[in-house]
C-alpha positions in Angstrom: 19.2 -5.5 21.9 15.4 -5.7 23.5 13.1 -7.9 21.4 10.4 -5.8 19.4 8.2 -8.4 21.9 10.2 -7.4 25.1 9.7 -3.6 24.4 5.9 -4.4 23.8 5.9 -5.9 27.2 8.0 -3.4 28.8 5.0 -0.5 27.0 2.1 -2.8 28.1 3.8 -2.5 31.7 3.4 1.2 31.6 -0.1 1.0 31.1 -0.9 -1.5 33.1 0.8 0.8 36.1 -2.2 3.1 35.0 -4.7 1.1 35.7 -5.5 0.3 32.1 -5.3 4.3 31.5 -8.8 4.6 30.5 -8.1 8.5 30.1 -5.2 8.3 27.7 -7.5 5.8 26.0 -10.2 8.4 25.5 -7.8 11.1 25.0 -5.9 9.0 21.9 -9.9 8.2 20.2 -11.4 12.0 21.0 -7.7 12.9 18.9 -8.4 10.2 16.0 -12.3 11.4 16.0 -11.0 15.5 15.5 -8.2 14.0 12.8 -7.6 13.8 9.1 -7.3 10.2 9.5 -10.7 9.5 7.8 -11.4 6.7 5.1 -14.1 6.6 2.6 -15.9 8.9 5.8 -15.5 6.6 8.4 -12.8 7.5 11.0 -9.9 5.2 11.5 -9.8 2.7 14.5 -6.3 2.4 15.8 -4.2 0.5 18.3 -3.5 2.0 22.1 -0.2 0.3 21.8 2.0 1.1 18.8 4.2 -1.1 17.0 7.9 -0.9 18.6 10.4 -1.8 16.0 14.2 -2.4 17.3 17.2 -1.5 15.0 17.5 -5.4 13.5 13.5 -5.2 12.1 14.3 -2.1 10.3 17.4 -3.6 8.8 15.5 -6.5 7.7 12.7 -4.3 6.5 15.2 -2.3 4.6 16.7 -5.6 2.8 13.2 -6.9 2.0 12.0 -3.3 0.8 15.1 -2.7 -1.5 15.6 -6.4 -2.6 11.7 -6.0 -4.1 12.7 -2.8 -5.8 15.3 -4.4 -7.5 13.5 -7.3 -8.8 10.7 -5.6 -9.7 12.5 -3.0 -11.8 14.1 -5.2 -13.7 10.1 -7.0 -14.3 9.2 -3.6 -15.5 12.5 -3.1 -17.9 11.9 -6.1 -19.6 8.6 -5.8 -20.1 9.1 -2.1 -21.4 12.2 -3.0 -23.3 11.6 -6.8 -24.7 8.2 -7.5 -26.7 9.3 -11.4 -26.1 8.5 -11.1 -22.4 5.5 -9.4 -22.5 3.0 -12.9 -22.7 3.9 -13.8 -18.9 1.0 -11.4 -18.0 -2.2 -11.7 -19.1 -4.0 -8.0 -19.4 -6.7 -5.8 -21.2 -4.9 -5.0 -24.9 -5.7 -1.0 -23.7 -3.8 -1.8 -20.8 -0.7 -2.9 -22.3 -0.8 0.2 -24.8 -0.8 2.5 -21.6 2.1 0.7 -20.5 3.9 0.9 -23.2 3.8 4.8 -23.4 7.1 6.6 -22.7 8.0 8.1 -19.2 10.4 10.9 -20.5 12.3 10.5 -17.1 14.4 8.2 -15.0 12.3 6.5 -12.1 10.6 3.3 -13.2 8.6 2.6 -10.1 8.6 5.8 -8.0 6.0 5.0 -5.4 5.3 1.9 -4.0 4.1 0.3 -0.9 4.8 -3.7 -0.2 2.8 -5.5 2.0 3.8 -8.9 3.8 3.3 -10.9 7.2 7.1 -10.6 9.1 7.3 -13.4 11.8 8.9 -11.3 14.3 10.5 -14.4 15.8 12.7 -15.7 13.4 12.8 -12.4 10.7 11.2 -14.7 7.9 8.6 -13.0 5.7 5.7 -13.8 2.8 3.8 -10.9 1.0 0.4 -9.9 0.7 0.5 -7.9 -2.4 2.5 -5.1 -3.7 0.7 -1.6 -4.3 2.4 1.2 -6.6 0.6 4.4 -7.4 -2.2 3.9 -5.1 -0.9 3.3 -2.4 -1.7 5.3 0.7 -1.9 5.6 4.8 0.5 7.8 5.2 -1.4 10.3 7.1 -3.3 7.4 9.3 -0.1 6.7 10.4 0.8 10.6 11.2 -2.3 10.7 12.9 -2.5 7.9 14.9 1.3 8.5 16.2 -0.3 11.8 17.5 -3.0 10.4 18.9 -1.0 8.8 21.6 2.3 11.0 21.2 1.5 12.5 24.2 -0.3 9.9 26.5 1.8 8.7 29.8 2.8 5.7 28.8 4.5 6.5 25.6 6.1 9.7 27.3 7.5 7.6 29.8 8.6 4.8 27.1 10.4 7.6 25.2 12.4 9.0 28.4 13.7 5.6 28.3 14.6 5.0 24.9 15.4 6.5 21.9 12.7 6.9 19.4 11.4 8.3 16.6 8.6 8.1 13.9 8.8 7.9 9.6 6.7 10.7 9.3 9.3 13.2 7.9 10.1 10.7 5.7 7.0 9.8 4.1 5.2 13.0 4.1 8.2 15.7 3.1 10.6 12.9 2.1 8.1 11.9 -0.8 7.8 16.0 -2.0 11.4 15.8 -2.1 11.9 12.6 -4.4 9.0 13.8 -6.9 11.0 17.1 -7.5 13.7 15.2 -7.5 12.3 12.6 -10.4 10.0 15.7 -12.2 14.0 17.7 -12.6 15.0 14.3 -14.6 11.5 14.8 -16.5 12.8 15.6 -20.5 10.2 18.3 -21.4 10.3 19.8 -17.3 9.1 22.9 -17.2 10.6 26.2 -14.5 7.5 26.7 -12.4 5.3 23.4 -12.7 1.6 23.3 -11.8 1.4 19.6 -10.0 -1.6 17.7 -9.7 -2.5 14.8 -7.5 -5.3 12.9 -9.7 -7.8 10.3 -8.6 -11.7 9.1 -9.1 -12.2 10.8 -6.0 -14.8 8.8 -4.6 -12.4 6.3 -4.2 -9.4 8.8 -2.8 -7.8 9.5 0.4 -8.5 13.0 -0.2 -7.5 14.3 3.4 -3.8 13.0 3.0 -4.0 14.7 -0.6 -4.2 18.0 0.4 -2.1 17.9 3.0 1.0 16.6 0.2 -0.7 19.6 -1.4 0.3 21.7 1.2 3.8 20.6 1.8 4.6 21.3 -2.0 3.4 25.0 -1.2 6.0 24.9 1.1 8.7 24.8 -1.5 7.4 26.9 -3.9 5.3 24.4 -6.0 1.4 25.0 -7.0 -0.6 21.8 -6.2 -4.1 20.6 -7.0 -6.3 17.7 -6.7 -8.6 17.0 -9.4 -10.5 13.8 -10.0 -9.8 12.2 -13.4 -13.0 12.7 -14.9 -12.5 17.0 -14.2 -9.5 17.0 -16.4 -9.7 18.2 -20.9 -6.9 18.3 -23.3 -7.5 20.9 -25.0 -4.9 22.6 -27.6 -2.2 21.1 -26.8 -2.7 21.3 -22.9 -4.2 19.3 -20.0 -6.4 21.3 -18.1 -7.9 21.0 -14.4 -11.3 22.0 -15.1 -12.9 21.7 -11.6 -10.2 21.5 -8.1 -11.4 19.1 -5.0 -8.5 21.5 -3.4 -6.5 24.4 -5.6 -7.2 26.3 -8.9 -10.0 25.2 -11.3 -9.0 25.7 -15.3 -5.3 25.3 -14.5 -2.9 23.9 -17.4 -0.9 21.3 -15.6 2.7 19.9 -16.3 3.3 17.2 -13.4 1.0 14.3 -12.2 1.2 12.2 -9.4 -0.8 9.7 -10.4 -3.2 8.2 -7.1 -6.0 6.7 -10.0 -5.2 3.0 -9.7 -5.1 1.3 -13.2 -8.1 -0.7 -13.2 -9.9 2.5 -12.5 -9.2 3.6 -15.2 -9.6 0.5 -17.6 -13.5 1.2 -16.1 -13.8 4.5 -16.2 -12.2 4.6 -20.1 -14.2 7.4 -22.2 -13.9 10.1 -18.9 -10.6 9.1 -18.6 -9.3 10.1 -22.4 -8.1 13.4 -21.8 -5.3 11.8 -19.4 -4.6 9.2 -21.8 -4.3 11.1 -24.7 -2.0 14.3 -22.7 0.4 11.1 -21.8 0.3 9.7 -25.2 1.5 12.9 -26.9 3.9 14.1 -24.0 2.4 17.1 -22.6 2.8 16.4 -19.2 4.8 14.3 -16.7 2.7 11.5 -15.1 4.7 10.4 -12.4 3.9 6.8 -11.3 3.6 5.5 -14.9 0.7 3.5 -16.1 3.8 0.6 -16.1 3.6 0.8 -12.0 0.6 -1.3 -13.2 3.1 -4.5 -13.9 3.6 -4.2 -10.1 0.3 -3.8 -9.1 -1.2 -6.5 -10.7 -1.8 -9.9 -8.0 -0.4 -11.9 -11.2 2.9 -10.6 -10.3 3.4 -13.1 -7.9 3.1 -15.8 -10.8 4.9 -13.9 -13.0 7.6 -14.1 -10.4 8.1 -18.0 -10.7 8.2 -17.9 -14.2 11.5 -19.3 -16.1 11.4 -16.3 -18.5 11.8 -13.7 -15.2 13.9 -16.6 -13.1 16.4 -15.5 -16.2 16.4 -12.2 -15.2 17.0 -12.3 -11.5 20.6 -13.2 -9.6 20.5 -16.1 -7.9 20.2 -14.6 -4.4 17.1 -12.6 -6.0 15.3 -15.9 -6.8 16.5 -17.3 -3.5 14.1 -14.1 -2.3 11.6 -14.8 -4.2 11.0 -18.8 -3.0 11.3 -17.7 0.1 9.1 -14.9 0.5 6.2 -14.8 -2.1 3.6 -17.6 -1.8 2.4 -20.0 -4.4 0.0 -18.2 -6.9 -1.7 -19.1 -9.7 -5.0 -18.0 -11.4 -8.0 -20.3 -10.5 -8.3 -22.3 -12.7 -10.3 -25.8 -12.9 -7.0 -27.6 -13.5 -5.0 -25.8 -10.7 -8.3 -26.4 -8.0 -7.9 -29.9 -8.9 -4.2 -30.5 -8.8 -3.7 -28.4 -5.5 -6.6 -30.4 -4.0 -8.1 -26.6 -3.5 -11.5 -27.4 -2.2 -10.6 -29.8 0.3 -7.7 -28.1 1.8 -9.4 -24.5 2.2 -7.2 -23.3 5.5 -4.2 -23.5 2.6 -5.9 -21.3 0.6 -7.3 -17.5 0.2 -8.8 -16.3 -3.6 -8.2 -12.8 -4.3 -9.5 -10.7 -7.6 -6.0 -9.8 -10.2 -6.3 -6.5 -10.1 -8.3 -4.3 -6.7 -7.7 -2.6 -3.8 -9.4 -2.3 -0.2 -9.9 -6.4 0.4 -12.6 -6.5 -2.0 -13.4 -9.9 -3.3 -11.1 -11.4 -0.8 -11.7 -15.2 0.4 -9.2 -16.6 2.7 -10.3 -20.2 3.3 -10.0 -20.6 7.1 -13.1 -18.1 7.5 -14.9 -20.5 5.7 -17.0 -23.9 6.7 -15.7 -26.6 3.9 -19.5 -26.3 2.4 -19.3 -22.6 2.1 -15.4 -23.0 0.8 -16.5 -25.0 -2.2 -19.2 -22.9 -3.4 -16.5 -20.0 -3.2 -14.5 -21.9 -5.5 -16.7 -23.0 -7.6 -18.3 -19.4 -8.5 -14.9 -18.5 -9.0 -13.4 -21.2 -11.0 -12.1 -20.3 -14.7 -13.8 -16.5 -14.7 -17.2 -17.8 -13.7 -17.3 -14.6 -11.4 -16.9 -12.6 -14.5 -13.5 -11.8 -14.3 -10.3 -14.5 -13.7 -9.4 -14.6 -10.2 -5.9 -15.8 -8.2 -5.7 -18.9 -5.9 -2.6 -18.0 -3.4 -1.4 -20.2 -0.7 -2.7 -18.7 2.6 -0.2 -17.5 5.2 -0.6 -17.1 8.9 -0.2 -13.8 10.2 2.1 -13.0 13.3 0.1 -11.7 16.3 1.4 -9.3 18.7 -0.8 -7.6 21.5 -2.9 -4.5 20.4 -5.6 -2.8 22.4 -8.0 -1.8 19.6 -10.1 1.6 19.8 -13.1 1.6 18.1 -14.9 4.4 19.9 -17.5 2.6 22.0 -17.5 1.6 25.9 -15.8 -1.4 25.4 -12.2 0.9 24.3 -11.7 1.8 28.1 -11.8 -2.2 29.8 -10.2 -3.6 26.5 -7.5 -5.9 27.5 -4.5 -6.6 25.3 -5.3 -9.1 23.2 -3.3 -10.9 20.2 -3.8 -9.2 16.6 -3.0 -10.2 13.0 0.1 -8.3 11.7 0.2 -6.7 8.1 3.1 -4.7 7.6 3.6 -2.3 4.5 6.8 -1.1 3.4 7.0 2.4 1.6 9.6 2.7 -1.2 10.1 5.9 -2.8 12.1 5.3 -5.9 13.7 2.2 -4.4 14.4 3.7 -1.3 12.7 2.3 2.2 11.1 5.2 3.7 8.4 3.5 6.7 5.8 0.8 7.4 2.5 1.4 7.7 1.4 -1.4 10.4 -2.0 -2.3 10.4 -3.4 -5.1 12.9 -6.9 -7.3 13.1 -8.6 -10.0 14.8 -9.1 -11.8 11.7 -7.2 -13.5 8.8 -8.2 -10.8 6.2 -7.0 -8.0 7.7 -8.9 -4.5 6.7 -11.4 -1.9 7.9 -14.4 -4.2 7.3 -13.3 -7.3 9.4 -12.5 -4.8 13.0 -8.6 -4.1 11.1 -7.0 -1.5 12.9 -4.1 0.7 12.1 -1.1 1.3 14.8 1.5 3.5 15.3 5.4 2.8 13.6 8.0 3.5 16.0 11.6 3.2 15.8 13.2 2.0 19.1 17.2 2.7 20.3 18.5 3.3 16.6 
């Protein structure tokens, strides 16, 4: 079996037989530029050369992906089920009571994306962060797999090998599993109205609409509504104003995009949610619970004796060997870990965000600037309590970024950060969305790119 390094040498030879081929280069950004694939209005940047995964990645991503969902779940249960458990997390009172509220079907965590550094050498692998109801990329992934789908040298990479993409699955694969969940659903109804919800200023509302679509496709009216355009009103929630669908639709099945701490800030508009969950007139799929997930204290909830208890012994095993030291930053941890003078060990990250806001990963960092970081952070000083983590390295493979200037046609390939993010829908690994950048922190603002996930010789 070829190396997922050996392909990517054997797809960089290709281009290189091109001459660099500037004109597939131009062709792949004019089709990203033209594309859905837009966040918070900027267009995506993506990677000429996709990620080539061989059959024993996916295996391993599969383990890692389903392994997570298993230990996670049984987090969520006992926090659900056991008010004796609940003190390992530290969370808004509100918070909890949303938590708390009953699902009226099966799935405990039915979306979820897990995101972790793989080294591709010897299969070993630490997480990022998980993401539940939020989670997204889907469709930059779709796109950007189009963008080059028909360029040269991936044509002539897939005469020579079999290939194929996780599109299907994540787009009409997800459809499938939240009719599949909503038919478990206590109070379902025959003909549901479904709405995707989120503050939409925050949304991914391009991949929204298309999900939209695809649940016209079998049958199913879909919406989008931001939060704040929804009333209960008699008994019913109501879609007062549609981003995409009908406005002053009743609606029976939600699938919820609003992360949690959106809500916790947006509390008074978000009431008419709240109180259509708390007296069961409609199905909110991705539970206010996913929020146990979602939460960076996970990670030090984790190591705790009380979840230890829970876990087999091959899950804790998992768990020491995959998710990083974490702790909240706190002037007693900083000292004990030697924080401020050991900064490349180190990134600070926010409990509870999204988008690599608030994000400090030491190494970026002169030891001067380090210690101020720490210091405005240090036991809530930043306003709210933030996470220390132990920093890990990403694994570079060779990308050659397009960021739609002149420099996209003589860009050489050049080593990129790897983050990879594993989709699970209802426990079941469905596709990675790989994303790549030339520095630790790996996002749109620091020059991250997004690259295609392709299958290679299943």
């Amino acid at each position: 079996m070829a190396t997922n390094a050996q392909l990517t040498e054997e797809y960089l030879a290709l281009i290189d037989a091109l001459d660099g081929d500037k004109a597939g280069r131009a062709a792949a950004r004019s089709h990203m530029e033209h594309s859905t694939a837009i966040y918070h209005g900027v267009i995506v940047d993506s990677s000429y050369v996709p990620r080539l995964y061989n059959r024993e990645t996916r295996a391993r991503f599969e383990y890692i992906a389903e392994t997570t969902y298993s230990i996670l779940s049984k987090v969520m249960r006992e926090y659900l089920e056991n008010p004796a458990y609940r003190h390992v997390y530290d969370i808004d009172p509100r918070l909890q009571e949303l938590i708390l509220l009953p699902r009226g079907y099966d799935a405990l965590l039915p979306f979820a994306r897990v995101d972790l550094f793989l080294n591709e050498d010897d299969m070993t692998a630490q997480f990022c962060e998980f993401n539940a109801d939020g989670s997204s990329g889907m469709n930059e992934n779709r796109e950007i797999t189009a963008s080059i789908a028909h360029s040269r040298p991936f044509e002539q990479f897939a005469a020579a090998h079999a290939v194929h993409t996780c599109n299907e699955e994540l787009f009409d694969g997800w459809v499938d599993e939240f009719l599949k969940i909503y038919d478990t659903y206590d109070l379902k109804v025959e003909h549901p109205h479904v709405a995707i919800v989120d503050f939409l200023e925050n949304a991914i509302t391009e991949e929204f609409k298309i999900f939209a679509g695809l649940f016209a496709k079998r049958g199913i009216e879909c919406s989008v509504y931001d939060v704040r355009d929804l009333r209960f009103e008699d008994g019913q929630l109501v879609g007062t104003k549609a981003f995409y669908g009908r406005d002053n639709a009743k609606i029976d099945a939600i699938w919820r995009r609003s992360v949690t701490n959106d809500i916790i800030d947006n509390w008074e508009a978000s009431q008419p949610l709240i109180e259509a969950v708390r007296n069961r007139k409609v199905a909110l799929i991705g539970s206010f619970a996913g929020h146990l997930v979602h939460d960076k204290q996970i990670f030090q909830v984790l190591y705790m004796p009380e979840t230890q208890a829970l876990l087999t012994d091959e899950e804790n095993a998992f768990v020491q060997a995959t998710v990083p030291f974490t702790s909240f930053l706190t002037s007693e941890v900083a000292d004990s870990r030697d924080v401020r003078a050991t900064r490349e060990q180190w990134i600070i990250k926010p409990t509870d965000a999204y988008g690599s806001k608030d994000v400090f990963a030491g190494v970026d960092f002169t030891d001067e600037q380090w210690a101020r970081i720490v210091d405005a952070h240090v036991d809530g000083k930043a306003g709210a309590p933030f996470l220390i983590q132990r920093y890990c390295t990403p694994f570079k493979t060779p990308a050659i970024p397009l960021y739609g200037t002149q420099a996209d046609a003589e860009a050489t390939p050049t080593p990129y950060n790897n983050m990879e993010g594993l989709y699970m829908y209802n426990g079941r690994f469905t596709g990675v969305f790989s994303r790549m950048g030339p520095q630790p922190v790996i996002c749109k603002k620091t020059g991250g790119i997004t690259a295609a996930t392709i299958w290679v010789d299943e």
